[in-house]
N, C-alpha and C positions, 0 to 999 in steps of 0.2 A: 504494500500500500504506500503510496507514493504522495506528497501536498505539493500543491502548485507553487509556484513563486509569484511574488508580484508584479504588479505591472500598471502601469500609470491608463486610467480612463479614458477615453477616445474624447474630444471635445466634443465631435454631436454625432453620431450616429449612422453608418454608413450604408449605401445602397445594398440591398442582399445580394450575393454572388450569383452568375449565372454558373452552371458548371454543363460542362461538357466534356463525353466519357470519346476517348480513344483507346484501338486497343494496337497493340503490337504484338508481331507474328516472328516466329522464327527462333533459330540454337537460341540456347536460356545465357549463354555468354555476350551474344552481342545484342540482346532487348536491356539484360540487366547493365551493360556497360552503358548502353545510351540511358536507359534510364537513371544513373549512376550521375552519369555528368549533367543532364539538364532540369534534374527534378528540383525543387524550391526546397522541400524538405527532404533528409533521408527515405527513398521508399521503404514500403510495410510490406509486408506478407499478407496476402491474400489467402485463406484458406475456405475450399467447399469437400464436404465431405460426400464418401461415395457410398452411403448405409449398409445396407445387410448383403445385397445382392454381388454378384462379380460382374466388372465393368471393365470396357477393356480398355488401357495404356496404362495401368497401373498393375502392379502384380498382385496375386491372390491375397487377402489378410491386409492391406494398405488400404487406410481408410480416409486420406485425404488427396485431394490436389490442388496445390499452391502455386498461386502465381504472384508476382508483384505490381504496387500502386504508386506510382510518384503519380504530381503535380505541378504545373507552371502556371503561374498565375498573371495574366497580362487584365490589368485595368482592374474591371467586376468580370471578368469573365476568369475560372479556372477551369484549366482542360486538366481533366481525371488519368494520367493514362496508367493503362494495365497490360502488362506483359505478360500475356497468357501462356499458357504450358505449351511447351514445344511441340505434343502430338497433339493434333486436332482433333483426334478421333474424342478425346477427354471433352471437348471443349459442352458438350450438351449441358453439363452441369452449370455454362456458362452462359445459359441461354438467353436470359433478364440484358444482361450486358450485349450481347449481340444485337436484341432487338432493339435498343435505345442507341447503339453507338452511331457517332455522328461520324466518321472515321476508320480507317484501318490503315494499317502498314506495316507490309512485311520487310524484317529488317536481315539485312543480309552482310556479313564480312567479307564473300568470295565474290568472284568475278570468272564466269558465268555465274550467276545463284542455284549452281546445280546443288549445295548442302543443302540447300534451303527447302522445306516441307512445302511443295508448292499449293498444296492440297487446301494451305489456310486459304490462300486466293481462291478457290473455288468454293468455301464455306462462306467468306466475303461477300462474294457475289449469291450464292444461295439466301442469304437474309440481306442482300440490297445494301451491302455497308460500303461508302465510295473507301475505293484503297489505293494503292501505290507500294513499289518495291523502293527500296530504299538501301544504296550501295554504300557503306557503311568503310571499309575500311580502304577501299582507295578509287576515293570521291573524282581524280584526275582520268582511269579507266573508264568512265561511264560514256555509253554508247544511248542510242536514241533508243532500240528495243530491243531484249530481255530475248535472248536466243529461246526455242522451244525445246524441252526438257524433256526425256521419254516420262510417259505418263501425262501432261499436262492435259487441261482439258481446255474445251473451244475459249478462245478469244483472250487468253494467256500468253500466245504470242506477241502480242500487238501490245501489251503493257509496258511503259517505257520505264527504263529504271533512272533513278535519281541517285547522285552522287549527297551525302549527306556527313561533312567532319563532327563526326562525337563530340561533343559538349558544345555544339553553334547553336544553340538555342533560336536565334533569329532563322535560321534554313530549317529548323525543324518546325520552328511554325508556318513557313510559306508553306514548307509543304504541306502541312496538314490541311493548311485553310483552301492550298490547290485540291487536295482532294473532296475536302467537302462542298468546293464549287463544282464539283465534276456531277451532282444530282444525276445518277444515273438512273435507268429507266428501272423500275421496280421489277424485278423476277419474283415469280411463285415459288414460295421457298416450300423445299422436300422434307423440313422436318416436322416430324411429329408435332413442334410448338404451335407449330401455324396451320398444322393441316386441317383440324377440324374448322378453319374459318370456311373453309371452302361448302361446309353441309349449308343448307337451307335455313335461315334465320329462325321462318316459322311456318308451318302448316297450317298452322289450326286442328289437328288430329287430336281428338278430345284421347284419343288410343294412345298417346305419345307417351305420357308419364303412369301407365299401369304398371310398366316391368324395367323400371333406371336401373342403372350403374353410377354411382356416387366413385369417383375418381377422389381421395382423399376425404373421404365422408365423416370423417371425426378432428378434421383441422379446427383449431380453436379461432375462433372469430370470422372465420370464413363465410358463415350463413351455411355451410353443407349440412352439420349435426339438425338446425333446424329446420333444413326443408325436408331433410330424411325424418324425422318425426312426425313431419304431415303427412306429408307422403303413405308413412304407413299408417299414421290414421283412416286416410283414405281408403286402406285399404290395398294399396299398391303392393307389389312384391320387390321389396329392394334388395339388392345387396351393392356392393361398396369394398373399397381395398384402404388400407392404411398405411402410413410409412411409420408409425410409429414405433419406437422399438419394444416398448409395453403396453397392457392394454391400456386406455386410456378410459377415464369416466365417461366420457360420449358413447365410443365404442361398444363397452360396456352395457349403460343404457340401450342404446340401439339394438344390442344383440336380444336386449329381455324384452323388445320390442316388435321382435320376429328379425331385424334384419341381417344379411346372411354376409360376412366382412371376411377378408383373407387382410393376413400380416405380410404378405408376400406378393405387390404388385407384380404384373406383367401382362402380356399378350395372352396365356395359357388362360387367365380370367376370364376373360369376355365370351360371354354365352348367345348362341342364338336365338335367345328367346328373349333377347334386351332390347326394349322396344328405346330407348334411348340412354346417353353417356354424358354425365353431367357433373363437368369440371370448374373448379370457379378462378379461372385463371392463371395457374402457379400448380408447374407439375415436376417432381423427380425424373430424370430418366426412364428410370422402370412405370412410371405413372402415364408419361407420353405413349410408351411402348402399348400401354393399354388403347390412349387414342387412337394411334395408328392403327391397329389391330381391326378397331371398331369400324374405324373406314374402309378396310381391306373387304368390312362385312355388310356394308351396305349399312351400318347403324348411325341414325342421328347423333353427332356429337354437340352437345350445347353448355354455355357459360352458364354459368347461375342467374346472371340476370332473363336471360334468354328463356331457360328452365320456369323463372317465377312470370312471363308472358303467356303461358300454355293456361298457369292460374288464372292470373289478370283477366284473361280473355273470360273467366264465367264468373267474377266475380267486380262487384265494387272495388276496389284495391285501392289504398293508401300506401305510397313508395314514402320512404326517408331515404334523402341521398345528402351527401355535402364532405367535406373534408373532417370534418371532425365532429361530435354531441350527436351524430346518428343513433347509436346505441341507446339513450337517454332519452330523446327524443318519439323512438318506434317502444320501448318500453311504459313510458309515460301515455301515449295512446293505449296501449291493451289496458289501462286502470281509467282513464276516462273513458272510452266505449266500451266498458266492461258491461257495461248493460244489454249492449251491443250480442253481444254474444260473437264477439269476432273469432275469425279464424288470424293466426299472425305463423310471422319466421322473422326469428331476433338471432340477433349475431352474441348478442352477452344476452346472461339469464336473468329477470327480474326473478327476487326474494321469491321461493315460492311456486314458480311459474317452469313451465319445460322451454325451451329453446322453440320449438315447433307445436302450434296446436292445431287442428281443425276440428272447428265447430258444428258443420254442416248449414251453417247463415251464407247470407250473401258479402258478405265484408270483410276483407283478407288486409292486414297489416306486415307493412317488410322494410328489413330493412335491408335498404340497396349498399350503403355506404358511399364509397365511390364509384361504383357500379353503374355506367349510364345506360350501356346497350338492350335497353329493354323496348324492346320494338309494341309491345301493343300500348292501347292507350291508356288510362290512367284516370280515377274520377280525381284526385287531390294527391299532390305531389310537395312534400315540405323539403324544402331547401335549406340546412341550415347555415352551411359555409362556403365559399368556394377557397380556392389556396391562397395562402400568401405571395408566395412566390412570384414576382412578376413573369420571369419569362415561363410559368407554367399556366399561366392566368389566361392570356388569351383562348389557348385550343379547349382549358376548363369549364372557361365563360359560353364555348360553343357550343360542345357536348353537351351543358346543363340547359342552354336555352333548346336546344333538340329535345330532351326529355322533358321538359317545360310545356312544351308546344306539341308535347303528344300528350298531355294532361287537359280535364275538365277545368281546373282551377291550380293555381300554385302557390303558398303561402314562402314570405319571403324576410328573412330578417333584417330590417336595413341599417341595424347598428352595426353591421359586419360588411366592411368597404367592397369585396366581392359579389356578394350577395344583393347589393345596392345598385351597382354599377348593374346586376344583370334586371332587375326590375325597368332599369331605365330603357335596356335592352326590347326588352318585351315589350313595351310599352310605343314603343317605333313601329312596329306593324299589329295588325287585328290579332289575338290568338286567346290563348286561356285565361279567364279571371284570375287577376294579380291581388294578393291581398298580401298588404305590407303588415310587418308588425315591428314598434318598436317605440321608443319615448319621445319620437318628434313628432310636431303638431302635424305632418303629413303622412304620418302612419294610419291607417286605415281599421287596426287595432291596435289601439295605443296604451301602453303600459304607462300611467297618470303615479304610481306609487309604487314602490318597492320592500319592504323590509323583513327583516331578516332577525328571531327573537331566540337562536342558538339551536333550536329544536326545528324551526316551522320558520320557512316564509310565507309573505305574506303580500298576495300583488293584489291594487284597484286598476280594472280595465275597464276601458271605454269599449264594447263587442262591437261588431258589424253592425247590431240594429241600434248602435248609439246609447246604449243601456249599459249601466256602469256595474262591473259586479266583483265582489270580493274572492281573491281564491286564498286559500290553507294550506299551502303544499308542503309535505315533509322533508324537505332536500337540503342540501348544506348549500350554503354559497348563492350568490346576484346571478350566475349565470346559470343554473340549473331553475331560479326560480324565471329567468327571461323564458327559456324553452317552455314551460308551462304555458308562456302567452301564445307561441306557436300552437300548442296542440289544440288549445279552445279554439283557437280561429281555424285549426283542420275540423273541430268539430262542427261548428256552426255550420259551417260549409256542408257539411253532413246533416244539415238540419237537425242535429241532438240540442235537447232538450238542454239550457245552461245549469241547471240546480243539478242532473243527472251529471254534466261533464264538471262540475264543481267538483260534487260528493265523490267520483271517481279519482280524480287526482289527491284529493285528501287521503286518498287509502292508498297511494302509490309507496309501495313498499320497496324501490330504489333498486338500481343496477347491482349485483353482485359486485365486487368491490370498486366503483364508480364513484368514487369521495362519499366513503362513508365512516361511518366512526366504529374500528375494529375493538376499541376498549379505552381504559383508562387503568392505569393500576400506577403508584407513587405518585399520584398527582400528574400525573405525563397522561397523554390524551395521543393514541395512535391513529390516522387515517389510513385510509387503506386507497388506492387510487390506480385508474386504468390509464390514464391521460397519456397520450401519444402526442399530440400536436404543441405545436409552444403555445398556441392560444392557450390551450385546454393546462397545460402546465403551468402558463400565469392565470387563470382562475384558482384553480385548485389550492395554490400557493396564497392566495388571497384568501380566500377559506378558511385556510390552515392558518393564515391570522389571525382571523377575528375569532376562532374558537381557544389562543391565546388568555391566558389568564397573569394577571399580577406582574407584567412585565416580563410575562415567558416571552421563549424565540419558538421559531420556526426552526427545526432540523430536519432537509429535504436528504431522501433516500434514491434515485433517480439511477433507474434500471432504463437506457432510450430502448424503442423499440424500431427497429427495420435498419440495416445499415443505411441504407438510401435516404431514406427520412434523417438518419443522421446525417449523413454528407451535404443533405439537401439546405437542413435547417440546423445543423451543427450551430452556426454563430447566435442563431436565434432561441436556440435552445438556452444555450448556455449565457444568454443575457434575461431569460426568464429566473434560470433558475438562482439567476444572483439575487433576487429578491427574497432569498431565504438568508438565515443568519448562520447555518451550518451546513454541508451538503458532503454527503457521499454519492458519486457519480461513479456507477455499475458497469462493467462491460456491458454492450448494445447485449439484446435480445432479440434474433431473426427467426421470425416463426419458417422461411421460408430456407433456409438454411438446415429445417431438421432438428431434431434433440443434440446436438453438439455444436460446442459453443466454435468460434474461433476466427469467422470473417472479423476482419477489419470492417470498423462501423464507425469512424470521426469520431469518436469519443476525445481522442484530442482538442480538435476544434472547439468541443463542445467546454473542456475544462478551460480553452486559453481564452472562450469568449466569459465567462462566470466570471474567471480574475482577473479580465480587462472589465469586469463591469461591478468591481466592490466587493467580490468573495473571495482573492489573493488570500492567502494563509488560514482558509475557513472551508477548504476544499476539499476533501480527503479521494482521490483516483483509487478504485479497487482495479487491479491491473492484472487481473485472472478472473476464470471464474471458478476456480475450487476455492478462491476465500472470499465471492462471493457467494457460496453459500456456508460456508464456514461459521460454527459457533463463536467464532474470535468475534468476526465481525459484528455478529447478535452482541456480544458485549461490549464493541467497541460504540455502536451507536447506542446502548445504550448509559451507557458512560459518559456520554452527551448531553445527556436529557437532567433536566431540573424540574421540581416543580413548577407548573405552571406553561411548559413548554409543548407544544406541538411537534409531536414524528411523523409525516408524508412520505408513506412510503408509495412508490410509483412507479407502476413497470405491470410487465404481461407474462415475464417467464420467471426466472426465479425469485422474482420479489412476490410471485402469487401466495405464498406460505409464510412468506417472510415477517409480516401482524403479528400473528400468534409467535410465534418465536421472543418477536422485539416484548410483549406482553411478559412472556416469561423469565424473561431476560430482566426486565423493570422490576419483578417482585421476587430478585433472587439478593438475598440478604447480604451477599457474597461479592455482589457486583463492585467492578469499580467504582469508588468515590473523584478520581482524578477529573476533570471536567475542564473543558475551553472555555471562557464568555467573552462575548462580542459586544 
C-alpha cells in the first residue's frame, strides 16, 4: 500500500481528455522499444486472462496474455497505444480494443518485413482498423511498397511501408494521424464479435423467445439474470452458459428456476431447438464461439436490448436508459406502479424483489442502461443522463434522441447538461411528448422543494396537471430524492392515480447496496455504495456528509469499476473523490475481464487527479488485489474511522462484502487506536 505525494492545485480546471486507442502489431522487441522511447509515462502491462478452456498461442495451464500500454499526450487529446501480443491468433480476447481502435500499425525492424506476422494486417482490415507498416530500424531503406510475402493475403501488396526512427515522436504521430485519415471503406468482419449483427433486428415472431440461449446469463448487472427470470416465468425453456468459475447466486437461483446452464461455454452448447441466442454485448472467446455456432444454425442471435423488443412489442413498456441512476430509477418505478401489477427486468435487485418478474399485466419495466438498440416503440422512455464526456456526447446525444423518437412520451432531467441539451434537440422537429423535470421555472414538473430529515426525503412538486403534491421517499441523499420527480412524471404519463404513485414510492425499499446505510457500530456509520460514474460518486460522497455527525469526516473506500470508465474519466474520478477527507482507492474492478483481477485500469490517473485536487497525503493506493481483500486492510480503514465519521464504501467486485467486514472490524476491541485527522 503505497500514499500519494503532493502536488500543488491546478488554478481552474481543465478540459476532459479526449483519448484515443492505437494498437501496434509485431516481435514484442520492436513494439516494446518504440513504445519505450515515445511513451509520456513508463508503459504498464496489460493483462487479459484466458479462463478454464484451452486457447491457442499460449500453452496448456497459462492463464494470461499480456500486452503493453504507453501514452503520448499532445494538447487534450491522449493517444492510448497498446502493443499487443505478437501472435494474433491470441488477439480475440482483445476484441473491445479492436472495435474502438482508431489506428493500427505494424511495427517492423527488418527490411523486407518478412519477420513480421503479417496476418495482424489482415485482422486490421477484418475489423476496418486504418493501418500502416512501419520500418522501424533502418528508416533510410524504405521503399514505396512492402514486397509480397508467401502467405499474404489480397491487397497487402500494395501497402506502403514507412520509415519510422524510435523515439521521433513527431513521425510517429504523422503517421498515425496518416492513417487515421486513410477512412477506409468498412469490411464485414469474420469474427464471431460482429457476426450476429448481420441476423434480423426483429421479426415480430411472438415464437422467438419460447426456447433462448442466454450467452452469459448470470453476469452481474448485465440485465441477462433478469430477463432469464421472466422469461421462465413465462414459461419459456431457457438455458444459458457461464464463465464463471463458481456457481454464482444468479446461476444458482436460475437453476431452482428450471433453467438449464453449462460452466463450460462453446459451440458443442447450442441446440436445435433454440428458437433464439441472446447476448448483451460482451463475450469470452468461448462465448462468441457459441454465436458463431448459432449462425452456422440458422438461429437468431440478439443483444439484450433487441431480446427486450420481442417484449415491448405486446406490452406497455417503460425503458430506463442514461449513463448513470438507471438502476435506481427502473427500481423506484416497480414501488410506484406496484399497484400496477407490473411485469419488470432490473439490472440491480431492489430489497426484497427478484431481478426479473412477470406479472401477466400489460406493463413491462427495464432497464436498458446504456442500451439504445431497441428497435420497437416504447409508451414512456426516462432518460436520466447522457455522458460527460465531450467527445463521446455527440454520437450519445444521437443514439438517445433515436430511442426518444421511437417512444410515446420521454421524461427528461434538465438539471443534467446532456440531458438538457437533448430536450432542446427534440424539441426542433415534431416527435414524442417531452416532459422536462427539474427546479427551473421551465421545467414542466418542477421540483419547488427539496429536503432531506436523515431517514426520509422529502420533495413538493408542481405535476403535469399543475397540482402540487408532497412525496416521502426513503433514500439517502438530493439526488436519489430528484429521480423520484422523474418517476411521478413516468407515472402521470401513465395516467396513475398521484396518492397511489405517492404511497408507492414511500414503500420503496432501495437498491441493494445503492447508498445505503450497511450499519453503524463505535459510533462510525458504514454506507454501502454501487456508484460507477463520477457524477454518481460526487453525490454519494455528498451523502456520506451530511449523515456526518459532530464534526466527523468522510473516509471514501473506492473500488473504480471498468478499466475504460477509468481511462475515460480517471481525472474526473479522482477530483470527485477529493471531496472526501480520507480515501483508499482499490484496484479497478472489470466485470468484463472475468473473476481475475489484473488489467491495467488508470487507477493512477485516478490517485494523481484526488492529490492535485486537496487529498495529497490522505490517499492510501491499495496496489494488489490480494490486500485488497485482505483482513489488514479491514483494519487499516478501520483505524481511520472516529466517532462520528462516515465509511463509503464503493465498488461492484470486491468491495461487495467489504460493509460487513468494515462492521466487524469497528466492534473488535483489539482494533487499532493509531488514527490520521485532516
Amino acid at each position: 500500500m503505497t500514499s500519494t505525494s503532493a502536488k500543488s492545485a491546478p488554478s481552474r480546471e481543465p478540459a476532459p481528455p479526449v483519448y484515443v486507442k492505437v494498437l501496434l502489431a509485431g516481435a514484442e522487441h520492436d513494439t516494446a522499444a518504440l513504445l519505450q522511447a515515445v511513451s509520456d509515462e513508463e508503459p504498464l502491462h496489460v493483462q487479459e486472462y484466458a479462463g478454464l478452456i484451452s486457447e491457442p498461442g499460449f500453452a496448456p495451464g497459462e492463464k494470461r496474455i499480456t500486452a503493453l500500454m504507453g501514452s503520448i499526450t499532445v494538447g487534450d487529446t491522449v493517444m492510448l497505444l497498446f502493443a499487443l501480443p505478437a501472435e494474433p491468433q491470441t488477439w480475440a480476447r482483445w476484441s473491445d480494443l479492436l472495435h474502438d481502435a482508431a489506428a493500427g500499425l505494424l511495427v517492423t525492424g527488418t527490411r523486407p518485413p518478412a519477420g513480421a506476422d503479417l496476418s495482424a494486417l489482415r485482422i486490421f482490415e477484418q475489423y476496418a482498423v486504418p493501418h500502416l507498416i512501419a520500418l522501424t530500424s533502418h528508416p533510410d531503406r524504405a521503399t514505396d511498397e512492402a514486397p509480397s510475402p508467401d502467405g499474404a493475403g489480397p491487397g497487402l501488396t500494395s501497402l506502403p511501408v514507412h520509415p519510422l526512427e524510435v523515439g521521433d515522436r513527431a513521425a510517429l504521430l504523422a503517421l498515425l494521424i496518416e492513417a487515421i485519415d486513410q477512412h477506409p471503406t468498412p469490411v464485414t468482419p469474420s469474427s464471431p464479435q460482429e457476426a450476429p449483427r448481420m441476423q434480423p433486428r426483429f421479426d415480430g415472431s411472438p415464437q422467438r423467445l419460447e426456447a433462448p440461449h442466454l450467452v452469459g446469463i448470470d453476469t452481474d448487472g448485465s440485465g441477462m439474470p433478469g430477463l432469464a427470470e421472466l422469461l421462465l416465468a413465462r414459461g419459456a425453456r431457457v438455458s444459458g452458459s457461464t464463465n464463471a468459475l463458481a456457481e454464482t447466486d444468479s446461476a444458482g437461483a436460475l437453476r431452482g428456476l428450471g433453467a438449464v446452464i453449462n460452466h463450460e461455454p462453446g459451440p458443442n452448447l447450442m441446440r436445435a431447438d433454440r428458437t433464439a441466442v441472446i447476448w448483451s454485448g460482451h463475450a469470452t472467446k468461448a462465448e462468441r464461439a457459441e454465436l458463431e455456432r448459432a449462425q452456422l444454425m440458422d438461429i437468431p442471435v440478439l443483444t439484450f436490448a433487441e431480446a427486450i423488443g420481442y417484449l415491448a412489442a405486446r406490452s406497455r413498456t417503460v425503458v430506463v436508459v442514461g449513463s448513470h441512476s438507471t438502476a435506481t430509477a427502473t427500481g423506484m418505478l416497480t414501488s410506484a406502479l406496484g399497484y400496477r401489477n407490473p411485469s419488470w427486468v432490473l439490472r440491480r435487485p431492489v430489497a426484497g424483489r427478484r431481478l426479473g418478474h412477470h406479472s401477466g399485466g400489460d406493463l413491462l419495466l427495464v432497464d436498458l442502461a446504456q442500451e439504445t438498440d431497441l428497435a420497437h416503440a416504447t409508451t414512456v422512455s426516462i432518460i436520466t443522463a447522457a455522458t460527460t464526456q465531450p467527445h463521446q456526447r455527440a454520437d450519445e446525444l444521437e443514439e438517445l434522441e433515436g430511442l426518444a423518437r421511437r417512444s410515446e412520451a420521454v421524461v427528461l432531467p434538465i438539471w443534467e447538461a446532456g440531458t438538457a441539451e437533448l430536450a432542446s434537440r427534440l424539441a426542433e422537429h415534431p416527435g414524442p411528448r417531452v416532459v422536462t423535470v427539474g427546479q427551473a421555472a421551465t421545467a414542466q414538473v418542477r421540483i419547488l422543494d427539496a429536503r432531506w430529515d436523515g431517514r426520509t426525503a422529502r420533495l413538493l412538486l408542481k405535476g403535469l396537471d399543475g397540482v402540487e403534491y408532497t412525496l416521502a421517499v426513503p433514500v439517502l441523499g438530493r439526488h436519489q430524492a430528484h429521480i423520484a420527480a422523474l418517476v411521478f412524471a413516468a407515472g402521470q404519463l401513465l395516467n396513475a392515480a398521484p396518492v397511489d404513485l405517492a404511497e408507492g414510492l414511500g414503500a420503496f425499499a432501495g437498491i441493494t447496496r445503492s447508498l445505503v446505510v450497511a450499519g453503524h457500530r463505535s459510533g462510525v456509520t458504514v454506507l454501502d455504495s454501487i456508484a460507477q460514474h463520477p457524477t454518481e460518486l460526487a453525490q454519494d460522497l455528498a451523502a456520506a456528509r451530511a449523515l456526518t455527525a459532530h464534526g466527523g469526516r468522510v473516509i471514501a473506500v473506492l473500488e473504480p469499476t471498468s478499466w475504460l470508465t477509468s481511462l475515460a474519466c480517471g481525472a474526473e474520478l479522482g477530483r470527485q473523490l477529493a471531496a472526501a477527507d480520507h480515501a483508499f482507492l482499490l484496484p479497478v474492478h472489470d466485470p468484463a475481464t472475468g473473476a481475475h483481477p489484473g488489467f491495467y485500469t488508470g487507477t493512477p490517473a485516478i490517485a494523481r487527479s484526488a492529490a492535485a485536487h486537496g487529498l495529497a497525503g490522505h490517499l492510501q493506493v491499495v496496489d494488489n488485489t490480494q490486500a485488497a481483500i485482505s483482513e489488514q486492510l479491514d483494519q487499516q480503514i478501520a483505524a481511520q474511522a472516529r466517532p462520528g465519521d462516515v465509511i463509503a464504501v464503493i465498488g461492484t467486485g470486491y468491495t461487495t462484502h467489504l460493509a460487513p467486514r468494515l462492521l466487524a472490524a469497528l466492534g473488535n476491541p483489539a482494533r487499532s487506536t493509531s488514527r490520521t485527522t485532516r
